[in-house]
C-alpha positions in Angstrom: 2.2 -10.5 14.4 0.9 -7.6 12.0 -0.6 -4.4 13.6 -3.2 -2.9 11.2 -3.9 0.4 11.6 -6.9 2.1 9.3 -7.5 5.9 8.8 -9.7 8.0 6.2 -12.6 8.2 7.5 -15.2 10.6 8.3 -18.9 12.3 7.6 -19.6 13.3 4.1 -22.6 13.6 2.0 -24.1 11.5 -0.9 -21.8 11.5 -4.1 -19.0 12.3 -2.2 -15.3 10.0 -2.1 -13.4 8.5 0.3 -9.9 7.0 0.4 -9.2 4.9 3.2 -5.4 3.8 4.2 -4.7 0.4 5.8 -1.2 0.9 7.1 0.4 -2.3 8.2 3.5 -2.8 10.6 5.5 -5.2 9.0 7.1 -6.3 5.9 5.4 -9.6 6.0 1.9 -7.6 5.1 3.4 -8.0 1.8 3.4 -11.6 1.0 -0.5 -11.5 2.6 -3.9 -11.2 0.9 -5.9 -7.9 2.1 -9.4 -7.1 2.4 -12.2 -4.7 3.5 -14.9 -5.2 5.6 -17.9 -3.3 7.2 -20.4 -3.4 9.5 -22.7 -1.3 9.8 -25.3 -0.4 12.8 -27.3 -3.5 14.0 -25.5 -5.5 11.2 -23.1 -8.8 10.7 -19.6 -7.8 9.6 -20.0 -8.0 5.8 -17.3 -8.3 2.9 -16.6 -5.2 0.8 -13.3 -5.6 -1.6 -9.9 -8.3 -1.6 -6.7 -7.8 -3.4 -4.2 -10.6 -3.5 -0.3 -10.3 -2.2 0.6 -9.1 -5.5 -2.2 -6.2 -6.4 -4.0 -8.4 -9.0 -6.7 -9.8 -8.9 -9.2 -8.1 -6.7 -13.2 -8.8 -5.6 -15.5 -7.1 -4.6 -19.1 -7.2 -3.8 -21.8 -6.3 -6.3 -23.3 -3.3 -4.2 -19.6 -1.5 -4.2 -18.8 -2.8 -7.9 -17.6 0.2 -10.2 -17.8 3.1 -7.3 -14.9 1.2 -5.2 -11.5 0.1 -5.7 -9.0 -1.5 -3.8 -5.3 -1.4 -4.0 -1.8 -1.8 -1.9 1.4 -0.4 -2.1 3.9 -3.2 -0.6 6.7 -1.0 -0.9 4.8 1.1 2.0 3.2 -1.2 3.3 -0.3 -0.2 2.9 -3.6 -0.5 1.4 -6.5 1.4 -0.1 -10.0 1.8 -0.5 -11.3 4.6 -2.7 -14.6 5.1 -2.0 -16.8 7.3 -4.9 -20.2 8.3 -5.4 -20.5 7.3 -1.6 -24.2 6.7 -0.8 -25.6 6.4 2.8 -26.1 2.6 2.8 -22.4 2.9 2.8 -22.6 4.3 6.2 -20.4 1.6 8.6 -17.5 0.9 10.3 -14.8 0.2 7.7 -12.2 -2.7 8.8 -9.0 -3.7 7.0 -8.0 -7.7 7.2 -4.6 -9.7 6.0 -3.6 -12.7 6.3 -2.4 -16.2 4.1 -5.6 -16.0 3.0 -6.8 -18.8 0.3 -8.7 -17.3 -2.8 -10.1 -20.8 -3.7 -14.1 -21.1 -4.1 -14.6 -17.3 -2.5 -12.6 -17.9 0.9 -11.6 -14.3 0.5 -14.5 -13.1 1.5 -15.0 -15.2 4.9 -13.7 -13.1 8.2 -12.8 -15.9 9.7 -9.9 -16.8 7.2 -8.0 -13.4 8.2 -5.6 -13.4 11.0 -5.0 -10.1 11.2 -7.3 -7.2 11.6 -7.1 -3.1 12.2 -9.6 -1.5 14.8 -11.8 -0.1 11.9 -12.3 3.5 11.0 -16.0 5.2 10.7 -17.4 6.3 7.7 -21.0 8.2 8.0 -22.4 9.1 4.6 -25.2 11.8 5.2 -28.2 11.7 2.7 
């Protein structure tokens, strides 16, 4: 079992950045592909960014393209989001994912093919 723990969020206006921290409790996070989701109000949990095991390569989804990135630190045990030029359709709860995740014909980006999953952090983006 990994324990996922997120923090970073918070309120902030338009324009403004973010960096959220996935910290994981074991070592094995490292050998695991990570991802962001969201979900915002009265919405489906939707994909934001993937990294693989090793830090290279990495997704993401066209709305978040050039204003996000996502990275890890495996010698910490802990991932990243950095969110700029944050905009108020950004506005969800923000969940980290691992698992032996498949990056074959966009299974990355599928929920259900993470097996492990933090308790989400909020991030409200104020116009």
């Amino acid at each position: 079992q990994v324990q996922l723990v997120e923090s970073g969020g918070g309120l902030v206006q338009a324009g403004d950045s973010l960096r959220l921290s996935c910290a994981a409790s074991r070592r094995t996070f490292s050998t695991y592909g990570m991802a962001w989701f969201r979900q915002g109000p009265g919405k489906e949990r939707e994909f934001v960014a993937a990294i693989t095991w090793s830090g290279s390569p990495t997704y993401y989804t066209d709305s978040v393209k050039g204003r996000f990135t996502i990275s890890r630190d495996n010698e910490k045990n802990t991932g990243y989001l950095q969110m700029n030029s944050l905009k108020p359709e950004d506005t969800a709860v923000y969940y980290c994912a691992a698992g032996p995740v498949s990056y074959f014909n966009m299974a990355y980006s599928l929920p259900q093919n993470y097996d492990y999953w933090g308790q989400g952090t909020q991030v409200t983006v104020s116009s």
